[in-house]
C-alpha positions in Angstrom: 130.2 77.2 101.6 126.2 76.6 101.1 124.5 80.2 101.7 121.0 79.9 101.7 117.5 81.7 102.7 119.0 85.1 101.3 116.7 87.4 102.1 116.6 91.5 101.8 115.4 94.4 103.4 115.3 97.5 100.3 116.7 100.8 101.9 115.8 104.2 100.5 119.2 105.9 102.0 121.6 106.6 99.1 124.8 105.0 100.7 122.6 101.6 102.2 121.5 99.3 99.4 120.0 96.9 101.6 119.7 94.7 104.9 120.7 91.6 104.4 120.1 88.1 105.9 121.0 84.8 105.1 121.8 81.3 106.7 125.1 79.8 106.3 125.7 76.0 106.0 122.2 74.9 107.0 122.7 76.1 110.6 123.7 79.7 111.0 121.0 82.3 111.0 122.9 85.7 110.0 120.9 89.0 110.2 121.5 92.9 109.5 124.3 92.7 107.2 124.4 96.0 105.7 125.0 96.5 101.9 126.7 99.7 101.5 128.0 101.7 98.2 130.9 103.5 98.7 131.2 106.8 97.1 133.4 105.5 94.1 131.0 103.0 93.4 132.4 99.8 94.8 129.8 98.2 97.1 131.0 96.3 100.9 129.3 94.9 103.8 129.0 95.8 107.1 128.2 93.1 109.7 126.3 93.9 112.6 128.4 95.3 115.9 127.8 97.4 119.4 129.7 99.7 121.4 130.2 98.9 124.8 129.8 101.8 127.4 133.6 102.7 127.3 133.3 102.9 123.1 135.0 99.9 122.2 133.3 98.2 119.4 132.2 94.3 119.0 131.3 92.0 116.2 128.4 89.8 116.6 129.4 88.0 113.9 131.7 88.2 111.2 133.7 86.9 108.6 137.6 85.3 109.8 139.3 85.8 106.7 139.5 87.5 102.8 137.8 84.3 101.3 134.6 84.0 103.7 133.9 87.8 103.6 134.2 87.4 99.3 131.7 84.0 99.3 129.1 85.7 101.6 129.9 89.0 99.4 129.1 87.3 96.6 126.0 85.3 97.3 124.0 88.3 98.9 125.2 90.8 95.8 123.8 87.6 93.2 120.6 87.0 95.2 120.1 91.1 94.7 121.3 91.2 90.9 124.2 93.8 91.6 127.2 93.3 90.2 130.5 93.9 92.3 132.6 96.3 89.9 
């Protein structure tokens, strides 16, 4: 999968590396994928989502399996010279 146009938005919150955005095989434009640390260290993303008026929560966008969530994972943490350990 060709990930391109990675671009980041530097956070100064302890838990939120960074905002991320990126475009995925030349024509997806993805925005406000958070970076996160977890407490032990290990590092995920959160992709953007809203609650509806009854609390139920929504994806814009995200990944539809293991593998896609681990490319776009990848890319994003390489583009901002963190390792994933």
């Amino acid at each position: 999968m060709k990930i391109s146009e990675i671009k980041f938005r530097m956070s100064e919150d302890s838990g939120l590396l960074a905002w991320a955005s990126c475009v995925l095989e030349d024509g997806m434009f993805l925005n406000n994928i958070a970076i996160r640390k977890k407490y032990d260290g290990s590092i995920y993303l959160n992709f953007p989502r809203y609650k509806s008026g009854s609390g139920n929560e929504y994806a814009y966008f995200k990944p539809i399996n293991a593998e896609v969530y681990q490319e776009i994972k990848s890319a994003l943490l390489n583009a901002l010279g963190v390792s994933d350990e």
